[in-house]
N, C-alpha and C positions, 0 to 999 in steps of 0.2 A: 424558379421552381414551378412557375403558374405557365411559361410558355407549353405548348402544346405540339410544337417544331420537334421532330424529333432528332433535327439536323443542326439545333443552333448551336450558336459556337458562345464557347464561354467567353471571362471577362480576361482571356489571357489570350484570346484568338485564336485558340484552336477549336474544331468540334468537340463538343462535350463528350469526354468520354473516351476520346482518342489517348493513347500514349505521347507522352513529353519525353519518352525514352531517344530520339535522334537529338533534339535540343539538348537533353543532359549529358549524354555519352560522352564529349568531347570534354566538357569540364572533370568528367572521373579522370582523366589523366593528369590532373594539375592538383590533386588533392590526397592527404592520408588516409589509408584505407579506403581506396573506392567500393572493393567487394560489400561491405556494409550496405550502400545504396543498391547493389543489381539486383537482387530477389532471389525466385525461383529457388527458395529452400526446400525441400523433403518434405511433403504433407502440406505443402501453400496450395490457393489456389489462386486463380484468375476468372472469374464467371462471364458472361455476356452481359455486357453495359446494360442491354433491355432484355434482359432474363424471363421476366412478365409479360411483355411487349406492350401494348397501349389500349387502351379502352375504346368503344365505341365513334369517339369522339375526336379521335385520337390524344389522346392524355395518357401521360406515364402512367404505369403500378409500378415501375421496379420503386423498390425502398432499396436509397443505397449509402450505406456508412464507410466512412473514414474512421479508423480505429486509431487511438494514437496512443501512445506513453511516451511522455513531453521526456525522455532523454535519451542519450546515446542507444544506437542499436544493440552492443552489445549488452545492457542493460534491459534495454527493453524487451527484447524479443522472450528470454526465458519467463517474463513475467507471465504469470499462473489469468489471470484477469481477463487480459487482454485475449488472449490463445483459447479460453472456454467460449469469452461473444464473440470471436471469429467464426470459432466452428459452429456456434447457437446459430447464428446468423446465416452463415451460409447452409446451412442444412436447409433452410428454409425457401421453398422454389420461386417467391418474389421476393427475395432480397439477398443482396450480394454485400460483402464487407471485404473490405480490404485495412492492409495497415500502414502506416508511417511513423514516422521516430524523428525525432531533432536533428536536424544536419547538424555538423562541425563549422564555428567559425570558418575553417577556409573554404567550405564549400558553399556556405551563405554567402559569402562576398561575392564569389562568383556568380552564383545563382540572382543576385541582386543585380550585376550588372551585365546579364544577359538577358535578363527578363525571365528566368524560369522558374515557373511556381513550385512551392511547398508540393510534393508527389507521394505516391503511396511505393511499396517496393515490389506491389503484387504487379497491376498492370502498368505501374507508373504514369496513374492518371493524373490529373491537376487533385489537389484536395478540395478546391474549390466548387469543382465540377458534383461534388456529393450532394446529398439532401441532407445528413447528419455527420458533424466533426463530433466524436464521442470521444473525449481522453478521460483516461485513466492515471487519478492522480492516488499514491502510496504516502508523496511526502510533499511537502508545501515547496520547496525550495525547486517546484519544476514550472513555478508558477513564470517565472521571465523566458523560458521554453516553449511556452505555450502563445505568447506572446510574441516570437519567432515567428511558429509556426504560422498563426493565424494572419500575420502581416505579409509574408511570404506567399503565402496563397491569395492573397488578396482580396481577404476577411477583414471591415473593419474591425478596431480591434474593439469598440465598444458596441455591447448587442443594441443601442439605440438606434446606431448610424446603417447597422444595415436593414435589406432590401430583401423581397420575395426570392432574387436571385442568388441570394446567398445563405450557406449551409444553416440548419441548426447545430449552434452549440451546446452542446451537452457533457456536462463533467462528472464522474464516477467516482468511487475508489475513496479511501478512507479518507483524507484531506477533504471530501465532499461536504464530510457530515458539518464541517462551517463552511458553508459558501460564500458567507459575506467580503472577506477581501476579494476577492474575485467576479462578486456580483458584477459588476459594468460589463466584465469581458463574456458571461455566459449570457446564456438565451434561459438555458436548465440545468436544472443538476438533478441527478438519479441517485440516490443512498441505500447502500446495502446490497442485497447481494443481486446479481447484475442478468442472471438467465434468464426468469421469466420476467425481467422488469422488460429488456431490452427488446422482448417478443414483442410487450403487450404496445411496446412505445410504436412498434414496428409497425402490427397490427391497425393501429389507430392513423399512423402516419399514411401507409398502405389506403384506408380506406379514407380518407380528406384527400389525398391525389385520384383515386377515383372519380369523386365527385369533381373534382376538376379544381381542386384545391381552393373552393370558395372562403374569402376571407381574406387569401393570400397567410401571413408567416404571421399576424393577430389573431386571428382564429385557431390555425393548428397549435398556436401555445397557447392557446384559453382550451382546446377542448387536452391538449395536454395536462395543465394545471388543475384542471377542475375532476381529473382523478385521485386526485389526493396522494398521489403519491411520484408528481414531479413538481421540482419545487420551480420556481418561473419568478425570479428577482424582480423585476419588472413590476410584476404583481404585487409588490408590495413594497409600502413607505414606511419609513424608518423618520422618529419621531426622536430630538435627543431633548437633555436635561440641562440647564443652565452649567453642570458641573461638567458637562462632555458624556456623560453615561448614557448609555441609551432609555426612552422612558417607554416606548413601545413597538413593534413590528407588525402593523397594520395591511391588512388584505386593500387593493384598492378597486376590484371590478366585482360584480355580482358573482356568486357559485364558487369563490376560491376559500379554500379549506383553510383555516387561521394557522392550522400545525401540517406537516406534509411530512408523511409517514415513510420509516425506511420498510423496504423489500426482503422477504425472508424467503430461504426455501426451503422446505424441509422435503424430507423422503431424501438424501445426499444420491440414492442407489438409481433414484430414475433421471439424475443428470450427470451417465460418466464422463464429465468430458475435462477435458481435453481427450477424446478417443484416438486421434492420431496425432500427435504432440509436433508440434513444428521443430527439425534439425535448422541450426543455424550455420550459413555457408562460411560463417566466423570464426573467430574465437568469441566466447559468449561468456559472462559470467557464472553462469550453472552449465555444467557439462552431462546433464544428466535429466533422466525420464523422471518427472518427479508425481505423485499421487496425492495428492489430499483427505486424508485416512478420516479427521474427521472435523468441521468448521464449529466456531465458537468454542468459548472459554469461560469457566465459572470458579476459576482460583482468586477472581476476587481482588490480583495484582491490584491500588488504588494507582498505580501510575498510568495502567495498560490502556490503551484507548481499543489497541486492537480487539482484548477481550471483551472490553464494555458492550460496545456497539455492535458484534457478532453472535450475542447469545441469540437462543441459547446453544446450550450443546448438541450436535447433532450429527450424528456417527453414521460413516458409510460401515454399511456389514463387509464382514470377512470374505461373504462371496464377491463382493463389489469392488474389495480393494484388489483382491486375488483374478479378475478379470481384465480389471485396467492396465494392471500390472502386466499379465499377459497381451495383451491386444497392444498396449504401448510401445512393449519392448518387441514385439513382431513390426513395428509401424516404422520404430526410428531406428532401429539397431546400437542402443546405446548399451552399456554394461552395468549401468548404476541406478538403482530405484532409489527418489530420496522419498521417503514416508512423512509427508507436510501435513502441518497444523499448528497450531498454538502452541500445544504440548504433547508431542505425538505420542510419548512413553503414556500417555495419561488416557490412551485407547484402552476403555474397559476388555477388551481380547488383545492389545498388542502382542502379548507371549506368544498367542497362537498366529497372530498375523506373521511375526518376526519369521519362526519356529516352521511353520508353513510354507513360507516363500522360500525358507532357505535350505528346507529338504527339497521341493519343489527343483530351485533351480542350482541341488549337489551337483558339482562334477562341471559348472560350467563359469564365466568369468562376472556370472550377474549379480552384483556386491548390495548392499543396501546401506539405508544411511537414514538416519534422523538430525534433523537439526540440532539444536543446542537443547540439553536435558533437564529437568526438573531432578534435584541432588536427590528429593526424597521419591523417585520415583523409578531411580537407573536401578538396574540391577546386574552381576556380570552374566548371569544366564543370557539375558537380554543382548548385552554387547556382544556377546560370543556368536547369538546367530548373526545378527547384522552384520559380523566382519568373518561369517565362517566361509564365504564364497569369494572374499577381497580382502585388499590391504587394510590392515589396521593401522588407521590415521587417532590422530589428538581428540581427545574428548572434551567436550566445551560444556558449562555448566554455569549458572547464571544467579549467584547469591545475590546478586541487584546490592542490596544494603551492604555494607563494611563493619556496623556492628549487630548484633541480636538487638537491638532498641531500635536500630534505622528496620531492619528485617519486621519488628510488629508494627511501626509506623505505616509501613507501605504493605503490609499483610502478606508478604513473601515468609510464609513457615516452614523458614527452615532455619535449624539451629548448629552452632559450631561443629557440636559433635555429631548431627546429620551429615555434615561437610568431611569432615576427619576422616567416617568411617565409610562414607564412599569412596573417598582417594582414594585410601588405604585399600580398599577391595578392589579398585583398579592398578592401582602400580602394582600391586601383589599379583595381580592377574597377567603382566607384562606390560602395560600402558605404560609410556616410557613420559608422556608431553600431555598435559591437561591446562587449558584455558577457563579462565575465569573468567566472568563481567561482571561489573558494577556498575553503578552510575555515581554522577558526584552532583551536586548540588539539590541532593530534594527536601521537604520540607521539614523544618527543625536538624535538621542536620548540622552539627559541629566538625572542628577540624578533628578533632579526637573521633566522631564517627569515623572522616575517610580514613587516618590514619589506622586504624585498626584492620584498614583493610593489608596494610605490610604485615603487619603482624600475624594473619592470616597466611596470606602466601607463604611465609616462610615457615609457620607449621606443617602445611601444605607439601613443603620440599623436605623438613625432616622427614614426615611420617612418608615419604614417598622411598627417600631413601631407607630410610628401616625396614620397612614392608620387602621392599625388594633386595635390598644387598648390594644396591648398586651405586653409583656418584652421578651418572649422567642423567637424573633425573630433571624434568623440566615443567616449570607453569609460568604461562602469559597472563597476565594482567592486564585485563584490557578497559578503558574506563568510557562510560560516556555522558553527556552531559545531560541534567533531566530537564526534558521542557514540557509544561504543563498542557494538558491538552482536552480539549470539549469534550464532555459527557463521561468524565472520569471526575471521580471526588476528587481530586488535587485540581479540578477545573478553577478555583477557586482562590488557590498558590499561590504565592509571591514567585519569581523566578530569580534564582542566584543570577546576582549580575557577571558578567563578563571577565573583568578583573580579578573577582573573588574566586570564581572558576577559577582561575588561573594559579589564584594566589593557592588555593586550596591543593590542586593539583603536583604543584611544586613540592610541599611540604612532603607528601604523599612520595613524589619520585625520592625527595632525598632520603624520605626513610626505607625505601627498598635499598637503594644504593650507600647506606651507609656502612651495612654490615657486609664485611667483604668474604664472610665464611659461604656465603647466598651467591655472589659474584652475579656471571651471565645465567645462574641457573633460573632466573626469575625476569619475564621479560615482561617490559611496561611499556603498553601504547594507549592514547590517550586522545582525545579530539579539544582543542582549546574553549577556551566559552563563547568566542565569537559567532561562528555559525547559529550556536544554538538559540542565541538572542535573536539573530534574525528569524530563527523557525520558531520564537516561542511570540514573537512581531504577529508574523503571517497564521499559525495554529489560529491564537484567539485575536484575532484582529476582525472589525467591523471592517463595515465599507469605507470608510475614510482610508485605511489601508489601501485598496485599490489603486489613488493616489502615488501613492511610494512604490507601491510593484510598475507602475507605469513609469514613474520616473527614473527606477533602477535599470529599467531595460533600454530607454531612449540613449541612458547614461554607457550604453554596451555591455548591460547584466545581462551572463549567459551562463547555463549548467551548474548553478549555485550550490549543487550537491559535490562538483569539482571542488577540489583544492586549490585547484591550480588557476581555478578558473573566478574561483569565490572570491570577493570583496567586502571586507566589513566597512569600509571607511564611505565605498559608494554607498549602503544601506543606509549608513547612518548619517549622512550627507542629505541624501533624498529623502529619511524621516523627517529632518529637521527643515526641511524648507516646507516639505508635500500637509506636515501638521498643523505646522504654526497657525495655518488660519482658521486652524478649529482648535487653538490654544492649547492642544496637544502636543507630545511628543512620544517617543520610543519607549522610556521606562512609564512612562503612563500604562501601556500594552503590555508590556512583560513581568518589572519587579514591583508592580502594583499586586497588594492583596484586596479580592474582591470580597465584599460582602455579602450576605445571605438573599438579600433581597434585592440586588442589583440584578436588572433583565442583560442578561450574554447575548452575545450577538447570536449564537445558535438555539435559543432557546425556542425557537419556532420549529426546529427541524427534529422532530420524534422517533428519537432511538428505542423506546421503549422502556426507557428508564426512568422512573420517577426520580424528580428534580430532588423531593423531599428526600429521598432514601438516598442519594449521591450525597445531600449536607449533612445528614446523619453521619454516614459512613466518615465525612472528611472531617466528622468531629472526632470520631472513634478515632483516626488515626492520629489525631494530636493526642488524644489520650492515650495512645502504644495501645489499642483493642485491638485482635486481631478478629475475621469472622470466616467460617468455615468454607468449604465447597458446597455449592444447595445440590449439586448432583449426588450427594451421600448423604446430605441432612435434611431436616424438611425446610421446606421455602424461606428466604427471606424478606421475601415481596419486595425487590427490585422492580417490579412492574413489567419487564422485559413479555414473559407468558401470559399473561390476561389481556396487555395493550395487544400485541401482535398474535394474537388470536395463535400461540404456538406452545409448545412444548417439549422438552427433554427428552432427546432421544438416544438413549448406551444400552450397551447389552449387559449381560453377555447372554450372547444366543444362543451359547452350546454347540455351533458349529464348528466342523474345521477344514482347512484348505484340503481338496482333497491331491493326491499327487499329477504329476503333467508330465507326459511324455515332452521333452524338448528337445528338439528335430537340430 
């Protein structure tokens, strides 16, 4: 990154910069799904390598990123994350981005023994050849993906071992918010929300390659770090306890900040992006233009980490969503708006937004869609616009708990007859298939909790059939496993073991299937507890984790979020060798409950949440307390608006969409 050649060739032998695309061509014929790797999707781009061109001196400006989400492309490409710091990024006239995704085992093997590096899918340059690899991690289990990638580009894979010539690593995305199992393998991590962080990292990087990158790749991560708001592993020792706990998490150069603050944005309306949403030349996992109506969550879930860490609440306006919504669907030509966030019914205007769009787009094939609903918050007005332009599909709805005592435990209020009396109002309406979710193992939970959750379903299907007058009435049951997660009051949790998943599961299936009056109309799918232990490993795991993610991947751990792909036996093979010599093991990390004044591995990393307020709340909830929305009551002092210097922003504005000619 310090050469000043603007000719030199990277550590793969090509010119920096150049396409890898005749090197890889030949292998896309030996492998599944090649289309995946070519590019050149709807709204991509490709920029000029030296976009900036070079300074006085000759010394680069371009700032140039590698964007990544460590899984399969069809996976990756829809994610929301990734597709807003592309566009951030490229808007901006020195700096270019580009993306890449995890190849497939059979195209790694190939690529392994041709020599071709980790490539991006825009210009299919080396990943190498970047200034910054930025991934965007959602869920832990992409952490042997990353490890992939970065071997394959020919990135050590621990940030000590490399060189001025090689990228910065930077990790994103909600698994950020604990960096520590992964500390070895980054350089930094970015927390929260990702627009103007990745400007100002830009900025900063931009002006250290001016100067002619003095310092070399120590400098540009100390003046990185000593913004207080990247966090730079390196920069700090970890101190443990005779008992394995950690005793403290110590800064170790002058100017670095002891806590390293996550990134808010607020104003939603002056960042619409994704402005032209990338089509996938795929098949993709989301088939559709999707909008982000409004970020952050204040219901308070105690399980949710997503809500935690995303306050506060802060709403795109009606004109905002009603533009993107336009501009989007002129951009991609999709047919389907999905309306994202947390809890999108829970959009202080959603009636109008809904109601607005779908007079807006009468008479044409542009359907709408919200993710899975809050019971106390659907309504059929509401469903009726959403499906008044498209098909009406299954309604998905998320009682989390199985009984009213698990439902105040985890602060989900809602109650049976909440539950009852919305089905009843949608099968009455014609809803013919309603999905449920649960989770199974969260704290204080019995088998008598899950069980009750049959008992539900099947009131579920009487009252469906009552309401309607008909037999083919249907609801899924879908269960998942809870694992405990940083900077949520259940941070704190013991985590169901594996077995007892399982064991509890079972019980659970045979009481749906005993009663044969219920038959196929009640359908149950269910994820085992194994995975879950390994993501509840890697969630709250320190850096001694590092260890066991490195040995699971030498071991051929790939796509851990696969089924097919996933190994529990390699996990826990590699915990029990990678620990031993810090007298650890696995249930140390997971079905351990912590105590109040034990330091977490993430406790350096500032979501904005007071620590005090997170042990409160995780007491309330063994006492079944439940506590309100702050966006309708007054504060609770969670700390989230006074540390982050931000605040609550819902309407209602009184505005409304106005009509659109569409051509």
């Amino acid at each position: 990154m310090t050469a000043t050649d603007h000719t030199r060739v990277s550590r793969s032998g090509h010119p920096r910069g150049d396409s890898i695309f005749p090197a890889l061509e030949p292998l896309l014929e030996q492998v599944g799904k090649p289309v995946q790797y070519v590019g050149g999707e709807l709204n991509s781009q490709v920029k000029d390598w030296h976009v900036a061109g070079f300074g006085p001196e000759g010394q680069e400006l371009t700032v140039r990123w590698a964007l990544m989400y460590p899984d399969a492309y069809e996976i990756g490409l829809p994610n929301q994350g990734v597709m807003i710091l592309y566009e951030v990024l490229n808007e901006q006239p020195a700096a270019l981005a580009e993306r890449t995704y995890s190849v497939w085992p059979d195209l790694e093997q190939l690529m392994r023994a041709e020599g071709v590096p980790q490539f991006t899918v825009d210009g299919h340059r080396a990943v190498g050849d970047f200034d910054v690899l930025g991934l965007s991690f959602s869920t832990e289990l992409g952490y042997t993906n990353m490890l992939t990638a970065l071997d394959l580009a020919g990135i050590p894979l621990h940030a000590a071992d490399r060189t001025n010539e090689h990228p910065i690593v930077i990790a994103g995305g909600h698994a950020a918010f604990n960096p520590e199992p992964i500390a070895d393998f980054l350089d930094a991590a970015i927390v929260g929300d990702g627009e103007e962080a990745v400007l100002a990292a830009t900025a900063l990087i931009g002006g250290w390659k001016s100067e002619g990158s003095p310092g070399g790749r120590e400098e540009l991560l100390l003046r990185l770090a000593r913004t207080g708001g990247v966090y730079v592993p390196a920069f700090y020792d970890v101190d443990y306890l005779p008992d394995g706990r950690i005793q403290r998490v110590v800064p170790n150069r002058p100017g670095i900040p002891w806590r390293v603050s996550k990134h808010t944005v607020m104003d939603l309306d002056s960042w619409p992006y994704p402005k032209t949403p990338l089509v996938p030349v795929t098949e993709s996992v989301h088939e559709r233009m999707s909008v982000e109506i409004f970020r952050g969550c204040t219901r308070g879930c105690r399980f949710c980490q997503a809500g935690m860490i995303t306050r506060p609440v802060r709403e795109r306006s009606i004109e905002g969503i009603g533009a993107m919504v336009q501009q989007g669907l002129a951009s991609t030509g999709y047919e389907e708006v999905g309306l994202l966030s947390l809890s999108s019914a829970d959009h202080s205007e959603i009636a109008d937004v809904a109601k607005g769009l779908a007079d807006r787009y009468e008479g044409t094939n542009t359907s709408l869609s919200l993710p899975s609903t809050r019971v106390d918050a659907f309504n059929i007005e509401l469903a009726n616009e959403l499906t008044r332009n498209g098909r009406r599909s299954g309604l998905t709805f998320a009682p989390e708990g199985g009984s009213e005592r698990m439902r105040r435990v985890i602060n989900k209020m809602v109650s049976e007859e909440d539950l009852i009396r919305t089905v009843a109002a949608a099968y009455g309406a014609g809803w013919r298939q309603v999905k449920l979710y649960f989770m199974c193992g969260l704290p204080t939970e019995t088998d008598e909790d899950v069980l009750e959750i049959a008992e539900l379903a099947k009131k579920v299907i009487d009252t469906g059939r009552r309401v309607s007058g008909r037999k083919d009435i249907r609801c899924t049951v879908s269960i998942g496993g809870f694992v405990p997660k940083p900077h949520t009051p259940f941070q704190w949790a013991a985590q169901l073991g594996a077995e007892e998943t399982d064991a509890r599961l079972a019980k659970l299936r045979e009481a749906i299937r005993a009663d044969r009056r219920y038959g196929s109309a009640i359908g149950f799918r269910y994820h085992d507890g194994q995975p879950g232990i390994v993501e509840g490993l890697l969630s709250r795991g320190d850096r001694r984790v590092g260890a066991v993610i490195e040995q699971v991947w030498r071991d051929g751990g790939r796509f851990d979020g696969w089924s097919e792909h996933f190994s529990y036996e390699r996990w826990m093979a590699a915990g029990e060798s990678a620990l031993a010599a810090h007298g650890l093991d696995v249930p140390w990390f997971t079905t351990r409950e912590r105590g109040e004044t034990e330091v977490l591995p993430w406790d350096h990393i500032d979501s904005g949440l007071d620590k005090e307020w997170l042990w409160d709340d995780w007491q309330d909830a063994l006492d079944g307390r439940e506590v309100d929305d702050c966006r309708w009551t007054p504060c609770f002092d969670c700390g989230v608006c006074p540390q982050m210097n931000t605040q609550i922003q819902v309407g209602p504005t009184g505005k409304k969409l106005l009509p659109l000619t569409v051509v």
